[in-house]
N, C-alpha and C positions, 0 to 999 in steps of 0.2 A: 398454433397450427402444428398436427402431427405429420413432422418431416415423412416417415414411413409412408402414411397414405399417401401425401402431396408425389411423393417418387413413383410408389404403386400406377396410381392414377397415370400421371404423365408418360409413363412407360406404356401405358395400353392408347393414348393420343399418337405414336411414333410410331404404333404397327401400319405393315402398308406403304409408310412413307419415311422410311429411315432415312435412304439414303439420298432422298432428293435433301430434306430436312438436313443429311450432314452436312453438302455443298452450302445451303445456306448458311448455316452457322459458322462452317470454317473458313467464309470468303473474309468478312471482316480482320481477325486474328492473323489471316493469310497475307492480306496485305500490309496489318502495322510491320510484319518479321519482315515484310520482304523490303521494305522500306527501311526500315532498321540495320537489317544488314546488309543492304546494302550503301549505305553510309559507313559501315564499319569498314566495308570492302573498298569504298574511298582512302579512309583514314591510311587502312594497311597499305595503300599503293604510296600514299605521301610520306611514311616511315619509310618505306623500303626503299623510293629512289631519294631518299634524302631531303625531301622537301621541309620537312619537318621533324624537329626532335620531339620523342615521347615526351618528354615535362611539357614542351605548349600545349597538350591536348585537353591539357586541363587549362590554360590560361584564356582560350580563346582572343589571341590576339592576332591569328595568323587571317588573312582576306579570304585565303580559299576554304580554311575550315569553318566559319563564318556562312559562306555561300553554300556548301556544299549541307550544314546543319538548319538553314534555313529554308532548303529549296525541300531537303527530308521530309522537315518537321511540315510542308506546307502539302508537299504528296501526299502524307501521311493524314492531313487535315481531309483534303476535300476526296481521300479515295475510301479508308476508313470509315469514318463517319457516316456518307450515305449506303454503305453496306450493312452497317449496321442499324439502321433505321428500317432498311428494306427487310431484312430477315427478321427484326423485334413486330413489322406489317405481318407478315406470313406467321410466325409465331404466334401472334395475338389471333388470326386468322384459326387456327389451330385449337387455342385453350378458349376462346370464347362463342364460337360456333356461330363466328360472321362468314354467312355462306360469299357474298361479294371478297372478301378477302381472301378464300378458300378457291377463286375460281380466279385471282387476279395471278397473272404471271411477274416471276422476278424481275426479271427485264424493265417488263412496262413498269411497276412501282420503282424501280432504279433509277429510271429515265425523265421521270418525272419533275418539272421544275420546285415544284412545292418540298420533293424529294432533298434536293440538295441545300434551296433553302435554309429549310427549316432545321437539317440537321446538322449544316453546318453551323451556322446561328448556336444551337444548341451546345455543338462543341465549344466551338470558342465562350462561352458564357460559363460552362461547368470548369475548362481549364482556366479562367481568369479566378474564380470563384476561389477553384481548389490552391492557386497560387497565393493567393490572398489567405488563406486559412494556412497556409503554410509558413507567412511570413514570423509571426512569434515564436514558430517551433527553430527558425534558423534564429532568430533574434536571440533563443535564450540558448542555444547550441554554441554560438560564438561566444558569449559572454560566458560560458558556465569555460570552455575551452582555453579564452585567454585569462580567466581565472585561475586554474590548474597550473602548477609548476610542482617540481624537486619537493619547496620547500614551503608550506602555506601557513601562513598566518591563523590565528581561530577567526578572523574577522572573515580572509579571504576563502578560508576555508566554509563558514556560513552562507556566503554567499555565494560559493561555486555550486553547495549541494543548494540549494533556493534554486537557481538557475538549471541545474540537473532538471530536479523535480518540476518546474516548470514546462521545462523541454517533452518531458514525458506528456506531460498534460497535454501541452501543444498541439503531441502528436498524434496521440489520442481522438484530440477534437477532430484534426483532421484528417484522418481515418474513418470517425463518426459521417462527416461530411461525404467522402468519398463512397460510400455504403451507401448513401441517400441520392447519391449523385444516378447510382445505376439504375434506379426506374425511369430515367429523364426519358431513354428510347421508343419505350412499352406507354408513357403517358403522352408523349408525342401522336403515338396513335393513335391512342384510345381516343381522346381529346383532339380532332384537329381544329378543335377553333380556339387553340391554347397556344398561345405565341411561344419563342422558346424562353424565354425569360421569364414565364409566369411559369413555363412547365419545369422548371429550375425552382424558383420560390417555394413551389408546390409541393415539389418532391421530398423537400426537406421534413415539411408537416404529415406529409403522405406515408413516408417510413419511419416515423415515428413509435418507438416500440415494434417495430416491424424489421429491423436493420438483421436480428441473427437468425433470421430463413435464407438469406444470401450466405451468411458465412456458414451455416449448419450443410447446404448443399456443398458448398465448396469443400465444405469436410470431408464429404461423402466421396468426393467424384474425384477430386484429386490424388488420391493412389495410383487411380487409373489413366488422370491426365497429366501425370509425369511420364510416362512411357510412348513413346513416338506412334505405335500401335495404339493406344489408347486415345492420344489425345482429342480426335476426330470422334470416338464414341462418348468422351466421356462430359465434351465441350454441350455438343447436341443435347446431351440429357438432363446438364445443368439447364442452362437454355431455355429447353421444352419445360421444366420445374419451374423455373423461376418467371415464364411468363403467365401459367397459370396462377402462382400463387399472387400475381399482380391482379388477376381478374380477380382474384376470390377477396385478394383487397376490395378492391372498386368495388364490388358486390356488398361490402361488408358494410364501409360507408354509403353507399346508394341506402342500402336498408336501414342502421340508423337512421341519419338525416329524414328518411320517408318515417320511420318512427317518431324522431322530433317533431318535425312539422305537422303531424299529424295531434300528438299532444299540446302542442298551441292550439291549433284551430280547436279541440274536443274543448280548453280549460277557458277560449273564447268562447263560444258559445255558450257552455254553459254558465257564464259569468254575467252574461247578457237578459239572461232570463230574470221577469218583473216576478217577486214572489205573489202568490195566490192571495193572500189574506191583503198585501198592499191594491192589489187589483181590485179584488171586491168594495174596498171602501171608495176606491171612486169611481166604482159605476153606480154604488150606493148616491154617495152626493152627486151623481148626475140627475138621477129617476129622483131624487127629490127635489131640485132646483125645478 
């Protein structure tokens, strides 16, 4: 897929309706920061009146930062989440020219039970997943870590770089994962008679060879969404790109698959066919019995 045209294109989708389309995009991303920092804005108030020394904040032993990381991470679950489900609606709305998605308001898709569901469902399933594919990158992190000293052995030494290089792969993999992870929203939609577990499964095989149209955009647009001015334009046009190139997916496999199936049923039928000459000889020995 030619990034250029894919950009071209989606940029003439967003005349007209920039700025409704920026509200949408930047609700999700809006609430993980605000949620985020404000947890950090916890933290600072328990360093400051003394509640806690900076070294526990990494130990996680204290009851309130405990509470305070899980009430976060649970905001951040159910407010996130269906934000982003609701604008990847309108998006799809957008790059595949579902006129019912085009006339449905944010609100009403927000509000919706099937809304929170499905998307929460889906969060929790990509972040188990993505924890799970992360646990050998920690596993040879440590190991390659408390191998490393002053002074190493060639033994200790083979093994530390083994464990390095592992680590790499690891992380790799999961990386891989987390790329395939981000169609789950866009096939949510597409699909709703796709539970979110299947639309997880799926997505894996769905971006397959498909995974460097997300990071070629993010090439693109990130200059501009490092800049606080920018991030708002440059969030939306990623967005707008990457949902279409989701349709032109689906469009892609819609048409093979309609091309396979069509090559069974042609190599059936004519596999079926009695030849000519076997024909005639028994309607021959019919007319003479």
């Amino acid at each position: 897929m030619k990034i250029r045209e894919l950009i071209r294109f989606s940029r003439g989708l967003l005349r007209g309706s920039r700025a409704r389309t920026m509200m949408i995009c930047i609700l999700p991303l809006g609430a993980e920061l605000f949620f985020r920092f404000a947890e950090a804005a916890v933290f600072c108030m328990l360093l400051y009146f003394g509640e806690m020394q900076p070294i526990k904040l990494f130990g996680g032993n204290n009851p309130i930062q405990l509470f305070v990381t899980a009430a976060s991470t649970l905001l951040r679950l159910v407010t996130a989440a269906p934000l982003m489900y609701a604008a990847a609606y309108k998006l799809c709305g957008m790059t595949s020219e579902a006129p019912q998605k085009r006339r449905e308001s944010f609100s009403r898709i927000l509000l919706r039970k099937c809304t929170f569901k499905r998307s929460i469902s889906a969060a929790l399933w990509t972040k188990a997943a993505s924890l799970l594919a992360l646990t050998p990158a920690v596993f040879f992190g440590t190991a390659a870590y408390g191998l490393m000293g002053e002074r190493l052995a060639p033994r200790e030494a083979f093994l530390a770089a083994n464990a390095i290089f592992l680590t790499g792969v690891s992380v790799l993999l999961w990386l891989s994962l987390k790329l395939s992870f981000t169609a789950v929203p866009y096939l949510l939609v597409r699909f709703p008679k796709l539970t979110a577990f299947r639309a997880m499964i799926f997505s894996v095989g769905f971006m397959k060879g498909r995974k460097s149209v997300p990071l070629r955009l993010l090439a693109v647009y990130l200059p501009q969404m490092l800049t606080i001015v920018g991030l708002p334009y440059g969030l939306t046009k990623l967005m707008t790109a990457f949902s279409l190139s989701i349709d032109i997916f689906i469009k892609e496999d819609e048409y093979l698959e309609a091309d396979r199936a069509y090559g069974r049923r042609r190599s059936s039928h004519n596999s079926g066919k009695i030849p000519f000459r076997k024909k005639r000889r028994i309607k021959t020995a019919a007319d003479e019995a």
